[in-house]
Structures are given as structure tokens and as C-alpha cells.
FINUMI-575062 format. One record per residue (C-alpha): residue number from 1; residue in one letter; z, y negated, x. Coordinates in Angstrom, 1 decimal, decimal comma. Example, Ala and Ser with C-alpha at 12.3 -4.5 7.8 and 13.67 -1.06 7.14 Angstrom:
REM residues 2
<pt nr="1" rest="A" w="7,8" v="4,5" u="12,3"/>
<pt nr="2" rest="S" w="7,1" v="1,1" u="13,7"/>
This chain:
REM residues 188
<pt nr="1" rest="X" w="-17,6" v="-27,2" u="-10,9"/>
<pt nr="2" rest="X" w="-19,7" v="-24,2" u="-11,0"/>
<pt nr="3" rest="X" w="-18,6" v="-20,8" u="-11,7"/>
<pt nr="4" rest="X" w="-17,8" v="-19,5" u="-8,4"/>
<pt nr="5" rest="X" w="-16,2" v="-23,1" u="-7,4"/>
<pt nr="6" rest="X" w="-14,0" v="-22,2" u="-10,5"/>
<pt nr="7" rest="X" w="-13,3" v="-18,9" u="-9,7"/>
<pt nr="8" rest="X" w="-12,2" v="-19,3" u="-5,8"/>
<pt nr="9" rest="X" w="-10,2" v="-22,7" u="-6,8"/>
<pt nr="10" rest="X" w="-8,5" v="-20,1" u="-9,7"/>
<pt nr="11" rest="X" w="-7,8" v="-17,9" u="-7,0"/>
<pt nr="12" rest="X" w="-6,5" v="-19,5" u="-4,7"/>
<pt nr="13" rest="X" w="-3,7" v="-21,1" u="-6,7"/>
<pt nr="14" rest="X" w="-2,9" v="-17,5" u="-8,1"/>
<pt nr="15" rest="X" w="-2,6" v="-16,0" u="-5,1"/>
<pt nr="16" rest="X" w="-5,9" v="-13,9" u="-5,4"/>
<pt nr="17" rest="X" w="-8,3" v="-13,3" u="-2,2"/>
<pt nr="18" rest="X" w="-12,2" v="-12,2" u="-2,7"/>
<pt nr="19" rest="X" w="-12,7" v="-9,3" u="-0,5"/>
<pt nr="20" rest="X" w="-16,6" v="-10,0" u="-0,8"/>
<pt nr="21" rest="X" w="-16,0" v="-12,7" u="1,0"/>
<pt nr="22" rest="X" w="-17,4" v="-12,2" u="4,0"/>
<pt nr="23" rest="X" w="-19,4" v="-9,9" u="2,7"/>
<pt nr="24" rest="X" w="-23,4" v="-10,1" u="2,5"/>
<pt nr="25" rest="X" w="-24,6" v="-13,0" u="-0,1"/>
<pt nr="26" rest="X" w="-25,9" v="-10,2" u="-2,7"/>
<pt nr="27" rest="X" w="-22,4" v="-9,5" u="-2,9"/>
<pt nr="28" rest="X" w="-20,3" v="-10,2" u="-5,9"/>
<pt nr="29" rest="X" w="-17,4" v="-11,9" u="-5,6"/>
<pt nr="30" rest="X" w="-14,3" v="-9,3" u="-5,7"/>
<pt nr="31" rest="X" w="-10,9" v="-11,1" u="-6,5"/>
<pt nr="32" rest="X" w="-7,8" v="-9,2" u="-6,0"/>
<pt nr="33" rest="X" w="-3,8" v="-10,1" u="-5,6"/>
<pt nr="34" rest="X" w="-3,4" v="-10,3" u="-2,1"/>
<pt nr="35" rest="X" w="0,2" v="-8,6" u="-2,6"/>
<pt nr="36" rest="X" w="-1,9" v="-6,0" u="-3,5"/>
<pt nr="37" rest="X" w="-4,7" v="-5,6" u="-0,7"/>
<pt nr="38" rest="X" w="-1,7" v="-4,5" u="2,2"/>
<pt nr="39" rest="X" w="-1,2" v="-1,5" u="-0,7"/>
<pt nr="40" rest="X" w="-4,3" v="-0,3" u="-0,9"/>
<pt nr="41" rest="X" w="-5,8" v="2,8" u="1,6"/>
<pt nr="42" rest="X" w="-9,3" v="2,5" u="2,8"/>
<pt nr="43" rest="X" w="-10,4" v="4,8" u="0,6"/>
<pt nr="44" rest="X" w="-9,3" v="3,0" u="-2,5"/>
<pt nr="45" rest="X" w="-10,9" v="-0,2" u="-1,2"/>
<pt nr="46" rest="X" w="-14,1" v="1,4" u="-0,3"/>
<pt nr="47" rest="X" w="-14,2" v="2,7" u="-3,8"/>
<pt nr="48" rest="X" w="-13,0" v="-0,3" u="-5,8"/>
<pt nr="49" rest="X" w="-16,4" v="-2,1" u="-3,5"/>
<pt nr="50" rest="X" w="-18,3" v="0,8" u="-4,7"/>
<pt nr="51" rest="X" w="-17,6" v="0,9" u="-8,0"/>
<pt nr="52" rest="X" w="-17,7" v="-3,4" u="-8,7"/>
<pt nr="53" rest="X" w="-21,1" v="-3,3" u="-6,9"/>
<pt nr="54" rest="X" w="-22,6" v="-0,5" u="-9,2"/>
<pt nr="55" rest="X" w="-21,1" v="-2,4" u="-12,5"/>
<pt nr="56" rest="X" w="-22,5" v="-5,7" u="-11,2"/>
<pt nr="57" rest="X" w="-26,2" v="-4,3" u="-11,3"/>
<pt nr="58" rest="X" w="-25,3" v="-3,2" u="-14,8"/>
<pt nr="59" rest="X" w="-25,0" v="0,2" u="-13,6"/>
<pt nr="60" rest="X" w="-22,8" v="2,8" u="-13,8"/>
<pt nr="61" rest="X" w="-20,6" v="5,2" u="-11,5"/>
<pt nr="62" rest="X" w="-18,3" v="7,7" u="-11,5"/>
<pt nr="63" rest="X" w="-14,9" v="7,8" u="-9,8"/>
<pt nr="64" rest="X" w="-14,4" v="11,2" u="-8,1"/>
<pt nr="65" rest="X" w="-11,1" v="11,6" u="-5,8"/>
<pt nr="66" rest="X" w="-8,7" v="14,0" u="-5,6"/>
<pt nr="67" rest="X" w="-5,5" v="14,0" u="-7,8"/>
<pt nr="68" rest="X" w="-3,0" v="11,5" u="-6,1"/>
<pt nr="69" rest="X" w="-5,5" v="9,8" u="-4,5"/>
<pt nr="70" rest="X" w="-5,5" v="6,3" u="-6,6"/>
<pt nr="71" rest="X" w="-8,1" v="6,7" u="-9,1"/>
<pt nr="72" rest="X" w="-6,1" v="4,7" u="-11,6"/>
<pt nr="73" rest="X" w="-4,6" v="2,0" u="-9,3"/>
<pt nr="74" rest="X" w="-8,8" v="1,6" u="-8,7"/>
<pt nr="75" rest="X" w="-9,5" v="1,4" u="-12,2"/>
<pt nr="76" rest="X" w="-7,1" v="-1,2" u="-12,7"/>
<pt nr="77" rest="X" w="-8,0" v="-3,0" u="-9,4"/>
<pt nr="78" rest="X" w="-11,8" v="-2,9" u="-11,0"/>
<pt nr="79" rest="X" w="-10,5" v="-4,4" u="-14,6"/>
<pt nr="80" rest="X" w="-8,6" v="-7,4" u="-13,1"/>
<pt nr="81" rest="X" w="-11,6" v="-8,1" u="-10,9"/>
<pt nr="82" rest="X" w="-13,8" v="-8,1" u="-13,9"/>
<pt nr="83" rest="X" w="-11,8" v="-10,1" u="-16,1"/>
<pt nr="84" rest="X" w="-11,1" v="-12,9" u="-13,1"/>
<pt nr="85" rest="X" w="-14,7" v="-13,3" u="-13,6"/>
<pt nr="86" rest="X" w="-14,9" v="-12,9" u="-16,9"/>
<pt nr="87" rest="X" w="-11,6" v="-13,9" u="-18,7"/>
<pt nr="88" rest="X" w="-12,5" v="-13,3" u="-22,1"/>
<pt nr="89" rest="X" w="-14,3" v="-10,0" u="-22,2"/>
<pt nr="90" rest="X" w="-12,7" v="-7,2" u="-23,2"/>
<pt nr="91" rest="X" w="-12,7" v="-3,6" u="-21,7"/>
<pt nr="92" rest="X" w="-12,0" v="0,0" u="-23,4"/>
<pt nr="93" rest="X" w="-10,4" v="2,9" u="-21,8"/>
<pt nr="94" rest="X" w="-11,0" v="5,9" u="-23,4"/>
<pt nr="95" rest="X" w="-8,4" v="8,7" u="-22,3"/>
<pt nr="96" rest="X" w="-6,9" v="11,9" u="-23,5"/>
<pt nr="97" rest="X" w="-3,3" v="11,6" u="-25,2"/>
<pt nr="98" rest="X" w="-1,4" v="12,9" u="-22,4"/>
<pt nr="99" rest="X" w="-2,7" v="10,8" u="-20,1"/>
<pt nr="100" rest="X" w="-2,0" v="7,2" u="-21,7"/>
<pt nr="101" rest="X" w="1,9" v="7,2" u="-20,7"/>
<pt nr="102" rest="X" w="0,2" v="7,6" u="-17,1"/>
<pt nr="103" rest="X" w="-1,4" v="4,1" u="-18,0"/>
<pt nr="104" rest="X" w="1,3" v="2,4" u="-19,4"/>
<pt nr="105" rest="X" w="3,3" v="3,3" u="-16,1"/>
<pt nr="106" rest="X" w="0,6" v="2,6" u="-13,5"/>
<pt nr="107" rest="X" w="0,2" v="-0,7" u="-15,1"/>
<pt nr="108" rest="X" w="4,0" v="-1,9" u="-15,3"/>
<pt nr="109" rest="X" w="4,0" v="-0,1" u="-11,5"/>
<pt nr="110" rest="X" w="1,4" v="-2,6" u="-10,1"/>
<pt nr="111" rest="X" w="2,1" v="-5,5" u="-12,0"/>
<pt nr="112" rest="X" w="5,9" v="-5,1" u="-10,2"/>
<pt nr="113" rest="X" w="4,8" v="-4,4" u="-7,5"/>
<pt nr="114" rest="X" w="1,2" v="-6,4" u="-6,4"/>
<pt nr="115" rest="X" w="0,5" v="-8,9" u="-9,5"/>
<pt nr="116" rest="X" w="-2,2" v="-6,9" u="-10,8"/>
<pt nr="117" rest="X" w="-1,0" v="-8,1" u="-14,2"/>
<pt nr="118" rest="X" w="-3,2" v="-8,5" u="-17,7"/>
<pt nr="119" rest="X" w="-3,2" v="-10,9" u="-20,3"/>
<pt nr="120" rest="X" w="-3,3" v="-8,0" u="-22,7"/>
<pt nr="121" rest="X" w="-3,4" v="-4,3" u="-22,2"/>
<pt nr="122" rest="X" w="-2,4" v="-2,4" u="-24,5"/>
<pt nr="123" rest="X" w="-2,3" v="2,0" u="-24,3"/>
<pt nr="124" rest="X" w="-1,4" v="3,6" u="-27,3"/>
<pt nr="125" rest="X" w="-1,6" v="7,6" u="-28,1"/>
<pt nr="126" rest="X" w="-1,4" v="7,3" u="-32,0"/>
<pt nr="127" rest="X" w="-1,2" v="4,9" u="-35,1"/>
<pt nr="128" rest="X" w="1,8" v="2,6" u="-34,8"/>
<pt nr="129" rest="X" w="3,2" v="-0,3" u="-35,6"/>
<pt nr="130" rest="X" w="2,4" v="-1,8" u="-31,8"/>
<pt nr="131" rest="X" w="-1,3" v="-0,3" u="-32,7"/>
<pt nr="132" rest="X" w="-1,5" v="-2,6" u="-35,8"/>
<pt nr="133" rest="X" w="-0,1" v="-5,5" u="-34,0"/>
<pt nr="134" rest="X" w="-2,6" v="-5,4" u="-31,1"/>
<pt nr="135" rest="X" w="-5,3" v="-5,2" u="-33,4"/>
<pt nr="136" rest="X" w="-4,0" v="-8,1" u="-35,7"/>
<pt nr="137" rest="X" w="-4,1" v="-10,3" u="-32,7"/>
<pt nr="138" rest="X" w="-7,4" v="-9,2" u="-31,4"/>
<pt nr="139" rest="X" w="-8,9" v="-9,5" u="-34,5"/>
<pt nr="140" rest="X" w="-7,0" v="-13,1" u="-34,9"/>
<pt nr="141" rest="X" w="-8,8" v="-14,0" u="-31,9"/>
<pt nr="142" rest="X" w="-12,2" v="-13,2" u="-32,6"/>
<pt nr="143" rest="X" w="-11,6" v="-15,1" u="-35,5"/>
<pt nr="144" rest="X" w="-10,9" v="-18,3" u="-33,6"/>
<pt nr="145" rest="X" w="-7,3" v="-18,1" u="-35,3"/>
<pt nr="146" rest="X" w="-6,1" v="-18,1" u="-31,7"/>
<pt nr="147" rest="X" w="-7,6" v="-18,4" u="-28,1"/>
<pt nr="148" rest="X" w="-9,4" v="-15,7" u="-26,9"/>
<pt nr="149" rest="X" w="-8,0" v="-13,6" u="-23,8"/>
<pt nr="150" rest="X" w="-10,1" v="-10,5" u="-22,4"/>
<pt nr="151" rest="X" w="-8,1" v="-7,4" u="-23,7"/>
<pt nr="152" rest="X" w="-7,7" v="-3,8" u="-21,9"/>
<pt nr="153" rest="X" w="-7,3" v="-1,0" u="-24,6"/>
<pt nr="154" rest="X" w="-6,8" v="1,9" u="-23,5"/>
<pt nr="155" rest="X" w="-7,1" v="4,8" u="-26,7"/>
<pt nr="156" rest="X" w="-7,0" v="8,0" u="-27,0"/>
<pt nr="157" rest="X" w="-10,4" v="9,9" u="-28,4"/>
<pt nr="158" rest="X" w="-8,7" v="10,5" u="-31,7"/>
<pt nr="159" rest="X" w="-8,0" v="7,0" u="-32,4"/>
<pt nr="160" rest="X" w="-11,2" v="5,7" u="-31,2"/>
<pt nr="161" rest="X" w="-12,9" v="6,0" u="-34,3"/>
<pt nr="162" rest="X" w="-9,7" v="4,1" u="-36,3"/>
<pt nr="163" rest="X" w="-10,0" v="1,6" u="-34,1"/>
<pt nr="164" rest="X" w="-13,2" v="1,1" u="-33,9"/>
<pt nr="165" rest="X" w="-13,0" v="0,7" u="-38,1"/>
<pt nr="166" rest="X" w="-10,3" v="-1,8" u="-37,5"/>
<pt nr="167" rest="X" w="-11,8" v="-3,8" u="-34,9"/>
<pt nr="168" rest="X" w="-15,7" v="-4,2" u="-36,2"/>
<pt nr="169" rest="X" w="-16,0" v="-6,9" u="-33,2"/>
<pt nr="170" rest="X" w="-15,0" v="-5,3" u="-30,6"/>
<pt nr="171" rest="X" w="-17,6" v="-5,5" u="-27,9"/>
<pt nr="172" rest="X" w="-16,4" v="-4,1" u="-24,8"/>
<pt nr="173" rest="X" w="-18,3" v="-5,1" u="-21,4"/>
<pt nr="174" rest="X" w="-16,7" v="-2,6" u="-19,6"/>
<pt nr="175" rest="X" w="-16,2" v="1,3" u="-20,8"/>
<pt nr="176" rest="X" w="-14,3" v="3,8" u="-18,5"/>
<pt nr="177" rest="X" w="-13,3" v="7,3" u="-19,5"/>
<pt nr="178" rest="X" w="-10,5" v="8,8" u="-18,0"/>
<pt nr="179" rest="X" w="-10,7" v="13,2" u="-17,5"/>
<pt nr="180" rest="X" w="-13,9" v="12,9" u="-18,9"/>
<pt nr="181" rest="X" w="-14,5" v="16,8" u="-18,7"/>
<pt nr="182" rest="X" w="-11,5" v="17,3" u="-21,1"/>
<pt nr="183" rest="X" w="-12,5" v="14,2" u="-23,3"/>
<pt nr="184" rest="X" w="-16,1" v="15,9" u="-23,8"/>
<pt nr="185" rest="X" w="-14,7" v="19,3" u="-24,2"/>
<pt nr="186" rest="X" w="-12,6" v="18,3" u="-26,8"/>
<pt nr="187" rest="X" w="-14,7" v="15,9" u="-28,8"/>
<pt nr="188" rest="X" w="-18,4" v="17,1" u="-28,9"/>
């Protein structure tokens, strides 16, 4: 089967809907949990198309709504679309400290609540002992040790260079930064 053939047979038996769809042809596919398309406003879903269509010409964007308004629950939406299509990439989130328990609950909230789950996502603030296990296993799997799964990190700007070191093939497709104003102010 080709790729798309793949894809839309995937999705279908998990429950997962391409709002591109009946979209124009230049379109990407868009695959989403359908538990999760009644959740999301208009102005999430315009920006979730938005943003997918920029990364699929290899181009960037930024996401720019008001606190409250979903920018996470679009980020997320925007990381299971791209590993649906690509299931064993890996993405990085780069975001301040104080904003990773934010993650870690926006993630377990969706993944209750619409199926927007993740074969591995992992959001730590600081060295630990879950930190050195995610890496051993990412690191396993790059070695062929195990199968490869795409991975979400999501790391603070302090840790980024430690993990970096400890992951020297870690090749992310995707790179978001979360409060980017206070991540540059911080870290020149």
C-alpha cells in the first residue's frame, strides 16, 4: 500500500479522522482522534490547519493566542498529527521550568479525555532518575537495541544542553518553543 493508503487504513482502525480531507489536493493529510475534534473551538482548528500547513512546506510559524485560549492542546494536536505521519521521528519542546508541569498535565488531560496519546513523551524540569531512563531508552533505540518509536521531549533550556550531550542522535523533525520571549531572555 502506499503511504497515504497506510495512513487512512491506520486511522481508521484507531479511530482517527483527516480533517484535510475534503480539503484542496495540495493539502496534507491532518489525522486527529475524532473524540477529540467535538473539543476543539474553531479557533484551535483553524490554527492547528495553519500551523501543519506552514510545517509541511518546511516552514515555520508562530502560535500567538491569548492565555486560555488552547495554544498547548494545538501543539499537542500538531505533534500527534506529525508523528501519525511520521511514527518514528522525534520532536523537542523547548520550555521554561515552570511551564513543564503545565505539559505533563495537558498531556494526561487529553490523552483522558480525546486519545491524543504518545508513544513516548516525556517533560522533565531537571536531572532525574526518569531523565536518565528516557534517555537510556532513546538512546537503546537509535541503537537498534529496541524498536524505534517517535519520541516528544519536552526540556527545559537548562537541560537542553545535558541532553543534547547525552543524546548525540537526537535529530528532532519538529522544534517548538514554548514562552519563547522568556526562553530568549533568559538564555542569550
Amino acid at each position: 500500500l502506499a503511504q497515504n493508503e497506510r495512513l487512512t487504513a491506520t486511522a481508521t482502525r484507531n479511530n482517527l479522522l483527516n480533517i484535510n480531507a475534503a480539503a484542496a489536493k495540495d493539502c496534507p493529510p491532518l489525522f486527529l482522534p475524532m473524540r477529540l475534534l467535538s473539543k476543539l473551538t474553531s479557533v484551535q482548528e483553524a490554527s492547528i490547519g495553519f500551523a501543519h500547513s506552514r510545517l509541511s512546506k518546511d516552514s515555520g510559524c508562530i502560535i500567538a493566542m491569548g492565555m486560555g485560549l488552547g495554544k498547548t492542546l494545538v501543539t499537542l494536536s500538531l505533534c500527534f498529527s506529525h508523528l501519525v505521519d511520521h511514527p518514528e521521528n522525534d520532536i523537542l519542546i523547548v520550555a521554561p521550568k515552570t511551564i513543564i508541569p503545565h505539559w505533563r498535565a495537558e498531556r494526561q488531560k487529553w490523552s483522558e479525555l480525546c486519545d491524543l496519546t504518545f508513544n513516548s513523551f516525556i517533560a522533565l524540569e531537571g536531572s532525574s532518575a526518569a531523565f536518565e531512563e528516557a534517555i537510556l531508552r532513546f538512546n537503546q533505540q537509535v541503537e537498534g537495541v529496541t524498536a524505534k518509536v517517535g519520541h516528544v521531549f519536552v526540556v527545559n533550556p537548562e537541560m537542553l544542553k545535558t541532553f543534547c550531550r547525552k543524546c548525540p542522535a537526537f535529530a528532532p523533525s519538529l522544534i517548538l518553543v514554548d514562552e519563547g520571549h522568556r526562553v530568549a531572555s533568559n538564555h542569550s
